[in-house]
PDB file as gemmi writes it, atoms N, CA and C in Angstrom:
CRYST1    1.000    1.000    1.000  90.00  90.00  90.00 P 1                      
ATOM      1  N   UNK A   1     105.824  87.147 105.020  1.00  0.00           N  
ATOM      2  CA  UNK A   1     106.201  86.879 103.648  1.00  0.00           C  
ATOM      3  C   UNK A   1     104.945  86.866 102.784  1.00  0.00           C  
ATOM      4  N   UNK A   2     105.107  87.340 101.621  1.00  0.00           N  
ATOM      5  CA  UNK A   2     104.074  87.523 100.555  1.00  0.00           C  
ATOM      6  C   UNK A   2     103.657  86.053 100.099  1.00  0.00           C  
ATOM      7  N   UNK A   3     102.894  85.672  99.981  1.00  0.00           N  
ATOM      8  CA  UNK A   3     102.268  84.499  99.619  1.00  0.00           C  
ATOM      9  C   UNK A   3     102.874  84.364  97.837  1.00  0.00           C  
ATOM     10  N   UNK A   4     103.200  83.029  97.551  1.00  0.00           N  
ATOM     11  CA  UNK A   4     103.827  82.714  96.191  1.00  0.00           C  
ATOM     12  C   UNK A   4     102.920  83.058  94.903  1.00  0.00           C  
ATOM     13  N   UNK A   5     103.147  83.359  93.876  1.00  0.00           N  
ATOM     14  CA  UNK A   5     103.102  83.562  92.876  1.00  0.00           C  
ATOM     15  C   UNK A   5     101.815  84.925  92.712  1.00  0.00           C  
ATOM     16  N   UNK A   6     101.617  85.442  93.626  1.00  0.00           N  
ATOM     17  CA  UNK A   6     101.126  86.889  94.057  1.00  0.00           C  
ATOM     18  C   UNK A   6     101.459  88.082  92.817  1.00  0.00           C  
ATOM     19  N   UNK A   7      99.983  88.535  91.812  1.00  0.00           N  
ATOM     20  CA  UNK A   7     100.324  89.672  90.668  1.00  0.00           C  
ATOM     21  C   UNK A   7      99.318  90.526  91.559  1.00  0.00           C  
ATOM     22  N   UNK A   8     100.143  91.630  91.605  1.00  0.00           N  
ATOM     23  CA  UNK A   8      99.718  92.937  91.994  1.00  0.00           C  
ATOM     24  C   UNK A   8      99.069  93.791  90.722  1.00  0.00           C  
ATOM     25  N   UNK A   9      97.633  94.165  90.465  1.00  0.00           N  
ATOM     26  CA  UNK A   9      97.376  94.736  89.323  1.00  0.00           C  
ATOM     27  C   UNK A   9      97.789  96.222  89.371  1.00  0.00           C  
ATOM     28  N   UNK A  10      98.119  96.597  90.670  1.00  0.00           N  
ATOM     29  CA  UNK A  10      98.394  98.397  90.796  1.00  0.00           C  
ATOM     30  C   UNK A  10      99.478  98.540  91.211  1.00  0.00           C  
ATOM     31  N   UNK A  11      99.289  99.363  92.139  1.00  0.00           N  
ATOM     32  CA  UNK A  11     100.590  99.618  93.108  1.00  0.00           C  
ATOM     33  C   UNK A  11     100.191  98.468  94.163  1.00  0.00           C  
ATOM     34  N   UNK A  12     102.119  98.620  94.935  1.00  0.00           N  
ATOM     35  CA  UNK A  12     101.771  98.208  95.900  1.00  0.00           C  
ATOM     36  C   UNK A  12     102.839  98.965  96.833  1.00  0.00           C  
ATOM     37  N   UNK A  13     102.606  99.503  98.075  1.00  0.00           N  
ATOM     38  CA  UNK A  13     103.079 100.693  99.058  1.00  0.00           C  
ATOM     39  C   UNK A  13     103.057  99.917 100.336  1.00  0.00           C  
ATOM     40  N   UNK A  14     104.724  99.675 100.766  1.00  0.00           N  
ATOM     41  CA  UNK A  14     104.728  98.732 102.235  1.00  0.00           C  
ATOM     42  C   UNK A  14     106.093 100.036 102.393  1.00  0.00           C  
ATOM     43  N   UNK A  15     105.375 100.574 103.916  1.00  0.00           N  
ATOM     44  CA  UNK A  15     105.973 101.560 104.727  1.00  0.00           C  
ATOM     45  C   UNK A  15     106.411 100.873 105.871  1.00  0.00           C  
ATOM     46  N   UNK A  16     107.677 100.899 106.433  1.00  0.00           N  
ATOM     47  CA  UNK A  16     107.552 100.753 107.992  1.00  0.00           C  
ATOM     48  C   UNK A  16     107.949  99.648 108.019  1.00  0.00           C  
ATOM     49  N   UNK A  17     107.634  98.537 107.550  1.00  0.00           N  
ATOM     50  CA  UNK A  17     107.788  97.141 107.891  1.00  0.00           C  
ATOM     51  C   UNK A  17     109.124  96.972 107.869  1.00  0.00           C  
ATOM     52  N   UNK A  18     109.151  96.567 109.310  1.00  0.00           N  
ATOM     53  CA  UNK A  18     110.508  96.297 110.278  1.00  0.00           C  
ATOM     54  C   UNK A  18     111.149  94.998 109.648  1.00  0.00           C  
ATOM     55  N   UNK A  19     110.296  94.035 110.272  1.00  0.00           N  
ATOM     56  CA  UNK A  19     109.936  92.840 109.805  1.00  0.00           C  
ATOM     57  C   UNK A  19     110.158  91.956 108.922  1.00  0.00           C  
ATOM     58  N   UNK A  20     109.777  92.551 107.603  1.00  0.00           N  
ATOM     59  CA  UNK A  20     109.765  91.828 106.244  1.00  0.00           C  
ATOM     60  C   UNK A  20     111.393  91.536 105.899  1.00  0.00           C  
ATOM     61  N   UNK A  21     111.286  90.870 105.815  1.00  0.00           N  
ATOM     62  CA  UNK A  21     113.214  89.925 105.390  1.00  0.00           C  
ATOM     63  C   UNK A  21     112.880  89.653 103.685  1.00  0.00           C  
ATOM     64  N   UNK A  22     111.714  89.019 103.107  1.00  0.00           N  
ATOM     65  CA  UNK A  22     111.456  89.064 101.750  1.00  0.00           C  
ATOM     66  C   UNK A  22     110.213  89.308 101.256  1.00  0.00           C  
ATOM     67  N   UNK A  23     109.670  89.120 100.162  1.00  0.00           N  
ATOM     68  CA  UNK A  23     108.604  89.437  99.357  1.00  0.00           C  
ATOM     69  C   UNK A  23     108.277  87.938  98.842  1.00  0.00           C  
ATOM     70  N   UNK A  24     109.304  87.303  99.193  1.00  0.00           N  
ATOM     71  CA  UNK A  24     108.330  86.041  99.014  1.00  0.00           C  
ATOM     72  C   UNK A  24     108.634  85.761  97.012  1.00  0.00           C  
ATOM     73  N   UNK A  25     107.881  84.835  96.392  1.00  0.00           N  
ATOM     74  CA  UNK A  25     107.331  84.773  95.064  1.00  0.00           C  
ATOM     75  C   UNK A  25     106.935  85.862  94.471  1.00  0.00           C  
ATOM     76  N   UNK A  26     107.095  87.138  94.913  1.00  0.00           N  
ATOM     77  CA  UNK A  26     105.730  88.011  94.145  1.00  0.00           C  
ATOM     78  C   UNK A  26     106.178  88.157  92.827  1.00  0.00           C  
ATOM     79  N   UNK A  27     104.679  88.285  91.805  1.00  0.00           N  
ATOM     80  CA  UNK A  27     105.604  87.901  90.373  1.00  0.00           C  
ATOM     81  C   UNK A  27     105.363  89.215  90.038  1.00  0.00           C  
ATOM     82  N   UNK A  28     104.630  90.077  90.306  1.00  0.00           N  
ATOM     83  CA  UNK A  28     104.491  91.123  89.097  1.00  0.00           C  
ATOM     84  C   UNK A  28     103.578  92.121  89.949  1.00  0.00           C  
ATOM     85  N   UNK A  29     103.836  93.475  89.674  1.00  0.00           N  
ATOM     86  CA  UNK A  29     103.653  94.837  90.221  1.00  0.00           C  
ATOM     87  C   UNK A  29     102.799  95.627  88.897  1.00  0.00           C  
ATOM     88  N   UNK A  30     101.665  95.770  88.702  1.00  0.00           N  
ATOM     89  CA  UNK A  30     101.171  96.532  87.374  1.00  0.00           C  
ATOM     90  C   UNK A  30     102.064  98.202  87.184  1.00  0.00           C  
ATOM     91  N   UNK A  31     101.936  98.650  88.567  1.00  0.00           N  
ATOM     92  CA  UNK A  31     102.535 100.051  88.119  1.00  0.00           C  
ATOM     93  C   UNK A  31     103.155 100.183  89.368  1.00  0.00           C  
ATOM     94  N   UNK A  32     103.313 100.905  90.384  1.00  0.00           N  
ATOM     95  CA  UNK A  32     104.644 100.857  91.032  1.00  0.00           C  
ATOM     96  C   UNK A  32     104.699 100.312  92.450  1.00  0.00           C  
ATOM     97  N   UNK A  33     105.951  99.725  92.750  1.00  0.00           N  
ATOM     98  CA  UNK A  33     106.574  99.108  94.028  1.00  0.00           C  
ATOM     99  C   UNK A  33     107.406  99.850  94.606  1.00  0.00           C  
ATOM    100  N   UNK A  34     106.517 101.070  96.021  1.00  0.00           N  
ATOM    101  CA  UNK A  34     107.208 101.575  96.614  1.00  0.00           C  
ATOM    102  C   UNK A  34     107.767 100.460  97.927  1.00  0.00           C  
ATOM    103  N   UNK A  35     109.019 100.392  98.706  1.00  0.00           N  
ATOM    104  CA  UNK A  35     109.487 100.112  99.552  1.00  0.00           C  
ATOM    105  C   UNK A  35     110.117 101.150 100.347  1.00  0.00           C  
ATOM    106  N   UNK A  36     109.460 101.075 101.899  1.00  0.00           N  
ATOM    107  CA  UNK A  36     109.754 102.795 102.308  1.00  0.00           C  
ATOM    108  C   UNK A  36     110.494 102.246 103.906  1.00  0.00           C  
ATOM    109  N   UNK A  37     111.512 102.615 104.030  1.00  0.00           N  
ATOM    110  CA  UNK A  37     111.901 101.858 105.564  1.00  0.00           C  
ATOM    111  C   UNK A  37     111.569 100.398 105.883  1.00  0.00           C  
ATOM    112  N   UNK A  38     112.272  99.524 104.810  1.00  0.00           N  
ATOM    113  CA  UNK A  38     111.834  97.980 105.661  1.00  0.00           C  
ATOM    114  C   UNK A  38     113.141  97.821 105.362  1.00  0.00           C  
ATOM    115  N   UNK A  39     113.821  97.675 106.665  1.00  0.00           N  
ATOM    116  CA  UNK A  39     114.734  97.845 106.980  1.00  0.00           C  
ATOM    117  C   UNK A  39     115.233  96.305 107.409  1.00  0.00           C  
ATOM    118  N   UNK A  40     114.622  95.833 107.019  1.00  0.00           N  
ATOM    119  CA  UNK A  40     114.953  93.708 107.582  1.00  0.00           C  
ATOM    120  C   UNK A  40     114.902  93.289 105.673  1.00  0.00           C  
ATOM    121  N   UNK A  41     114.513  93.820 105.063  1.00  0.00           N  
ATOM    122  CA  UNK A  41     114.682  93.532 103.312  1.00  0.00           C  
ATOM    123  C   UNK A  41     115.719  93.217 102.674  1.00  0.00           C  
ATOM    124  N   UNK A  42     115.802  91.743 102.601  1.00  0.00           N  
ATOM    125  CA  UNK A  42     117.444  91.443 102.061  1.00  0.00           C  
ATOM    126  C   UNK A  42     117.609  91.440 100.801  1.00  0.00           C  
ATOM    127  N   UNK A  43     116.042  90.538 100.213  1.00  0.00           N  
ATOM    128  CA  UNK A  43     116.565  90.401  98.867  1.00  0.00           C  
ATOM    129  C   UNK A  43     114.675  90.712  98.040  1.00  0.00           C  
ATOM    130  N   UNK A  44     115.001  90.857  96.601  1.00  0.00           N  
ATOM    131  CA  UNK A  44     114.080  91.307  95.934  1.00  0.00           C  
ATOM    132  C   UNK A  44     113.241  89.690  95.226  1.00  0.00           C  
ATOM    133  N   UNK A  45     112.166  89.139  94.747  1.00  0.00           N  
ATOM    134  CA  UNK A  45     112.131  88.176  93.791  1.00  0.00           C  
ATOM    135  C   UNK A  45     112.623  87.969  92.657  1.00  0.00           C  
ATOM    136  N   UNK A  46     113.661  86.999  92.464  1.00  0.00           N  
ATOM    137  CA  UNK A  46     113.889  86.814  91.385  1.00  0.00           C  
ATOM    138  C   UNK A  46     112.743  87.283  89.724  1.00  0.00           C  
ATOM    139  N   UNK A  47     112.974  87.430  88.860  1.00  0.00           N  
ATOM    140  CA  UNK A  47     112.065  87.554  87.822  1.00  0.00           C  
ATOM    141  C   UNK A  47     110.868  88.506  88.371  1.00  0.00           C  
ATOM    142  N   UNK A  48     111.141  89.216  88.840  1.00  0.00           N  
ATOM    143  CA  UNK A  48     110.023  90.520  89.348  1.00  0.00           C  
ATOM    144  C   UNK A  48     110.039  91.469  88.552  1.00  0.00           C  
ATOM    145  N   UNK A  49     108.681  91.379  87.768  1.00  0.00           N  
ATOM    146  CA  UNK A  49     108.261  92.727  86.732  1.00  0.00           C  
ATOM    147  C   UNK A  49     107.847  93.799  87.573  1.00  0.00           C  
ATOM    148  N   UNK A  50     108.314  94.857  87.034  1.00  0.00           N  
ATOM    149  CA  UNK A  50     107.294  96.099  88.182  1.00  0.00           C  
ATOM    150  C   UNK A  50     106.731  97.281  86.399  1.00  0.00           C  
ATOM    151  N   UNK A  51     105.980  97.128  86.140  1.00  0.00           N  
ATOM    152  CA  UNK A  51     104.804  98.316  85.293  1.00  0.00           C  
ATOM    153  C   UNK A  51     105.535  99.497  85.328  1.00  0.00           C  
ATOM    154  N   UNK A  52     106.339 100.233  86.541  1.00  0.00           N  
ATOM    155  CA  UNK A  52     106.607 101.679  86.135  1.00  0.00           C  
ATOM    156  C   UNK A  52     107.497 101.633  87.205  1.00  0.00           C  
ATOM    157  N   UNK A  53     107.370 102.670  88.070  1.00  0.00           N  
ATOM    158  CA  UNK A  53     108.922 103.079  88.854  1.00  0.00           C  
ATOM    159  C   UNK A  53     109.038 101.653  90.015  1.00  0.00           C  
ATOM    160  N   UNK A  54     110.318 101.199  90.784  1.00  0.00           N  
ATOM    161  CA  UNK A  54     110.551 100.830  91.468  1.00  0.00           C  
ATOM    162  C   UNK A  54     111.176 101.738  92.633  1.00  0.00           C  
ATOM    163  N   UNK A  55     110.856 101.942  93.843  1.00  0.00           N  
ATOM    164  CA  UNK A  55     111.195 102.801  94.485  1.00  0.00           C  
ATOM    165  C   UNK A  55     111.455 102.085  96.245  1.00  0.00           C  
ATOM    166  N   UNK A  56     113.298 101.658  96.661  1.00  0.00           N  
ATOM    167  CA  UNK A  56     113.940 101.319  97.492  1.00  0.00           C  
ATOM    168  C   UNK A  56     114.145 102.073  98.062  1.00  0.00           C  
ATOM    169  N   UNK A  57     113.260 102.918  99.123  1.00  0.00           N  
ATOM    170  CA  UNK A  57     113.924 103.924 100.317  1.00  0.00           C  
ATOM    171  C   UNK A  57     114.315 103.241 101.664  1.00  0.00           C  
ATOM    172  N   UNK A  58     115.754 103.316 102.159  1.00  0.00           N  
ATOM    173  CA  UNK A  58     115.202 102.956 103.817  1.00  0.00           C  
ATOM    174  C   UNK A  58     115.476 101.605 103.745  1.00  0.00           C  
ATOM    175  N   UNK A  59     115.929 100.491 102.459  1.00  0.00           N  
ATOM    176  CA  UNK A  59     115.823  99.592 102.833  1.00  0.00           C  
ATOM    177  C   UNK A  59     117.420  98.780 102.827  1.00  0.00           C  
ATOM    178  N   UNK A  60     117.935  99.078 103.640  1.00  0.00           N  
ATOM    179  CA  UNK A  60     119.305  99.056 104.775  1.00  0.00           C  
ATOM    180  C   UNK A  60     120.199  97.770 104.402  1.00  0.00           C  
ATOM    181  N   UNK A  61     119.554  96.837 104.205  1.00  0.00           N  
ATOM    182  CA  UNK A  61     119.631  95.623 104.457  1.00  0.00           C  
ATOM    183  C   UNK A  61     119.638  95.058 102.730  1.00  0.00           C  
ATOM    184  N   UNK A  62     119.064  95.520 101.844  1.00  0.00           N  
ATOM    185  CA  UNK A  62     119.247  95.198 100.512  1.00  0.00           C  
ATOM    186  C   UNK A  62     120.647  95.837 100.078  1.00  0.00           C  
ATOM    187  N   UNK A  63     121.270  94.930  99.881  1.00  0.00           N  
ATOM    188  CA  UNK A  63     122.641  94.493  99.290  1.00  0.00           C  
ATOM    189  C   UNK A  63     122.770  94.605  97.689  1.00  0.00           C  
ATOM    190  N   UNK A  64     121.949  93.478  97.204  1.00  0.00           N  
ATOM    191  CA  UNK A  64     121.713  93.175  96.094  1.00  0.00           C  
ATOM    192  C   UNK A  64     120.183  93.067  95.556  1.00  0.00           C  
ATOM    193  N   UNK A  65     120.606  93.333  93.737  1.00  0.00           N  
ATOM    194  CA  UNK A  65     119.252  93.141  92.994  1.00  0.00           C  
ATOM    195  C   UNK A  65     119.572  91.887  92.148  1.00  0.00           C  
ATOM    196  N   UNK A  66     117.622  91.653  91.854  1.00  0.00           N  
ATOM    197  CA  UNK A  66     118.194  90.488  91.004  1.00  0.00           C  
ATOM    198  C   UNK A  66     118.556  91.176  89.524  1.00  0.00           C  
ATOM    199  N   UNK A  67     119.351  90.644  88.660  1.00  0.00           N  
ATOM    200  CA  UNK A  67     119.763  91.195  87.417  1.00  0.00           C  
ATOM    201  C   UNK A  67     118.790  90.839  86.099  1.00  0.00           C  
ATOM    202  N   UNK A  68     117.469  89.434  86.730  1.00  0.00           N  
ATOM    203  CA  UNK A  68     116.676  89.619  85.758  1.00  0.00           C  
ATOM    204  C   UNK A  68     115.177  89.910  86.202  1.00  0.00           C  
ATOM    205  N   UNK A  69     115.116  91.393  86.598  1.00  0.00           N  
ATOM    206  CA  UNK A  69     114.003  91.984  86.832  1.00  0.00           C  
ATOM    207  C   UNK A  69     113.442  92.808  85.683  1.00  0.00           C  
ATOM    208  N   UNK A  70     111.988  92.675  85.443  1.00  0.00           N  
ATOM    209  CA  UNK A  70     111.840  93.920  84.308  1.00  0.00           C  
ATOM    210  C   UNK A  70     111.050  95.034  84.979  1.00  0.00           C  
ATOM    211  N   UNK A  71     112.053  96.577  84.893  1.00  0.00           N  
ATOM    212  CA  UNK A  71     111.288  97.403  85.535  1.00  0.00           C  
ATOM    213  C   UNK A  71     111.055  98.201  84.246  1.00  0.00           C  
ATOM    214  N   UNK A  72     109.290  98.779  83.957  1.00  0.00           N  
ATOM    215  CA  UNK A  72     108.974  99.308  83.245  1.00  0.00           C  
ATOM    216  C   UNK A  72     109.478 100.888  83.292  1.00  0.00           C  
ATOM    217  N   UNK A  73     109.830 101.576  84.700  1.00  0.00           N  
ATOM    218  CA  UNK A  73     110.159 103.188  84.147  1.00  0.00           C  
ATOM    219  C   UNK A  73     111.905 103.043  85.490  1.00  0.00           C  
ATOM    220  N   UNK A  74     111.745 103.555  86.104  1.00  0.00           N  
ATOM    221  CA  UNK A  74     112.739 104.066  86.697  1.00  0.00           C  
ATOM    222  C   UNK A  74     113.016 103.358  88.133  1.00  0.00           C  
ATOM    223  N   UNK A  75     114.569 102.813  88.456  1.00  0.00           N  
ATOM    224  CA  UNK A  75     114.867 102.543  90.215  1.00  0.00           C  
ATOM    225  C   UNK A  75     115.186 103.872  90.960  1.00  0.00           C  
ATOM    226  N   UNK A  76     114.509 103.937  91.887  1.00  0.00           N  
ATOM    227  CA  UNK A  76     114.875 105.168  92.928  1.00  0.00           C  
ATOM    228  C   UNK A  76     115.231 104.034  94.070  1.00  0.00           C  
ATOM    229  N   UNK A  77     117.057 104.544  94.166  1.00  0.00           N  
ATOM    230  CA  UNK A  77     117.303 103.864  95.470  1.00  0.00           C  
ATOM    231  C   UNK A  77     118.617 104.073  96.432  1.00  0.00           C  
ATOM    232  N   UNK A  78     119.352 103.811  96.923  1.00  0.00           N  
ATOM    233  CA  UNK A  78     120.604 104.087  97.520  1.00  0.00           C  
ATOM    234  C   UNK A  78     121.743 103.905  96.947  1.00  0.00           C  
ATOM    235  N   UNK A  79     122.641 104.987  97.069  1.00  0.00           N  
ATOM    236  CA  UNK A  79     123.907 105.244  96.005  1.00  0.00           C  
ATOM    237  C   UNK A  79     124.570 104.025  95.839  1.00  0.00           C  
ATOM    238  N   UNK A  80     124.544 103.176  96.955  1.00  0.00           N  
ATOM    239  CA  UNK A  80     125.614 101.651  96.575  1.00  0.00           C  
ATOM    240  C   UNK A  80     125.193 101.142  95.524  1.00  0.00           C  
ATOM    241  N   UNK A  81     123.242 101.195  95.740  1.00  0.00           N  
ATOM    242  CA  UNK A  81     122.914  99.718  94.831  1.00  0.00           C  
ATOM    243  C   UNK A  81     122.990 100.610  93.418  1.00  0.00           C  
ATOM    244  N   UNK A  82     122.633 101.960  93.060  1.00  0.00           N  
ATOM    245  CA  UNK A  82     123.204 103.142  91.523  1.00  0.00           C  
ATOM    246  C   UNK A  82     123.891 102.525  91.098  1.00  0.00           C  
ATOM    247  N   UNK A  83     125.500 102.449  91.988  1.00  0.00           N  
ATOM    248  CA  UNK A  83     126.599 102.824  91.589  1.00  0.00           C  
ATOM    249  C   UNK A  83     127.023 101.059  91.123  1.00  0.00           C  
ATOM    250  N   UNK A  84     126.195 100.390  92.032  1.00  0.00           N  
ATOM    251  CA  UNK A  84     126.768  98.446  91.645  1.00  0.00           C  
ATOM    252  C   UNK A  84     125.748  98.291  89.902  1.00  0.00           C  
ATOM    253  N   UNK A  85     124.898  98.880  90.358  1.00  0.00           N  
ATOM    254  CA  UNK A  85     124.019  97.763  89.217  1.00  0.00           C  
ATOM    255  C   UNK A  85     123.810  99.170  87.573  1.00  0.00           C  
ATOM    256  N   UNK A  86     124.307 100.398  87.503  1.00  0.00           N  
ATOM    257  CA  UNK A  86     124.674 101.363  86.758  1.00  0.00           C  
ATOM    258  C   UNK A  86     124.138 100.502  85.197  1.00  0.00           C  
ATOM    259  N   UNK A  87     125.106  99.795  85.220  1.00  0.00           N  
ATOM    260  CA  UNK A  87     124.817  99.441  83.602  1.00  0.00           C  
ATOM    261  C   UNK A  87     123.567  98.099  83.455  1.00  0.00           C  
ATOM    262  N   UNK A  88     122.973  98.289  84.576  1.00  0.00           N  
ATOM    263  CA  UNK A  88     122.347  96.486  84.094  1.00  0.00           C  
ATOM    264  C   UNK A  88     120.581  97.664  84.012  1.00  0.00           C  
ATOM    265  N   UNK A  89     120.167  98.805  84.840  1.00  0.00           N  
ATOM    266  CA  UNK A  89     118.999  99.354  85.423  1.00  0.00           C  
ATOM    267  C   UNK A  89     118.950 100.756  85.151  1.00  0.00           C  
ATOM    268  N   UNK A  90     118.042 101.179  84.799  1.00  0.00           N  
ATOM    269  CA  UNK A  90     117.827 102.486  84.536  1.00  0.00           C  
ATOM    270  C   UNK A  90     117.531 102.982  86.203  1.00  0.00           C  
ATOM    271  N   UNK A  91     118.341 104.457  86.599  1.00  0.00           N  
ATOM    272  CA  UNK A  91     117.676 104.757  87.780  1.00  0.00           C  
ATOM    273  C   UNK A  91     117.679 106.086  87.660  1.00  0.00           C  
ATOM    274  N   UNK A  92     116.877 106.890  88.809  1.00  0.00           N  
ATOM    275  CA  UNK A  92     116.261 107.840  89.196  1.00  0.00           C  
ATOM    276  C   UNK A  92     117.072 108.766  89.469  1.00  0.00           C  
TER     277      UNK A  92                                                      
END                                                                             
């Protein structure tokens, strides 16, 4: 788990991780939050800014988003979470 109240000034790129169930506190992403196969990822931080694209590949296990996230450009992610959250998120 990501250590609490954690600002990312750039990107941040987590591939692979089996493992990870959350992100913990993280408050803020400067420019983009790829998630690539973490496939144990249930849920996102509440109040999580991300700077530019948000990008959910692979991650199996995310159900739900939170509804007060601010993403600065675009979600790239799996047709369920498109088709649930359509009017609340701009996506890819």
């Amino acid at each position: 788990m990501i250590k609490n109240g954690v600002h990312i000034e750039g990107d941040l790129y987590l591939r692979n991780c089996k493992n990870l169930k959350s992100l913990g506190n993280l408050k803020s992403v400067g420019i983009i939050l790829l998630l690539y196969d973490c496939t144990s990822l249930k849920s996102l931080p509440s109040g999580l800014k991300v700077g530019a694209d948000l990008y959910l590949y692979g991650c199996t296990s995310l159900k739900e988003l939170p509804v007060d996230m601010k993403i600065g450009g675009l979600i790239y992610a799996s047709y369920e979470l498109k088709k649930r959250y359509k009017d609340v998120y701009k996506f890819g």
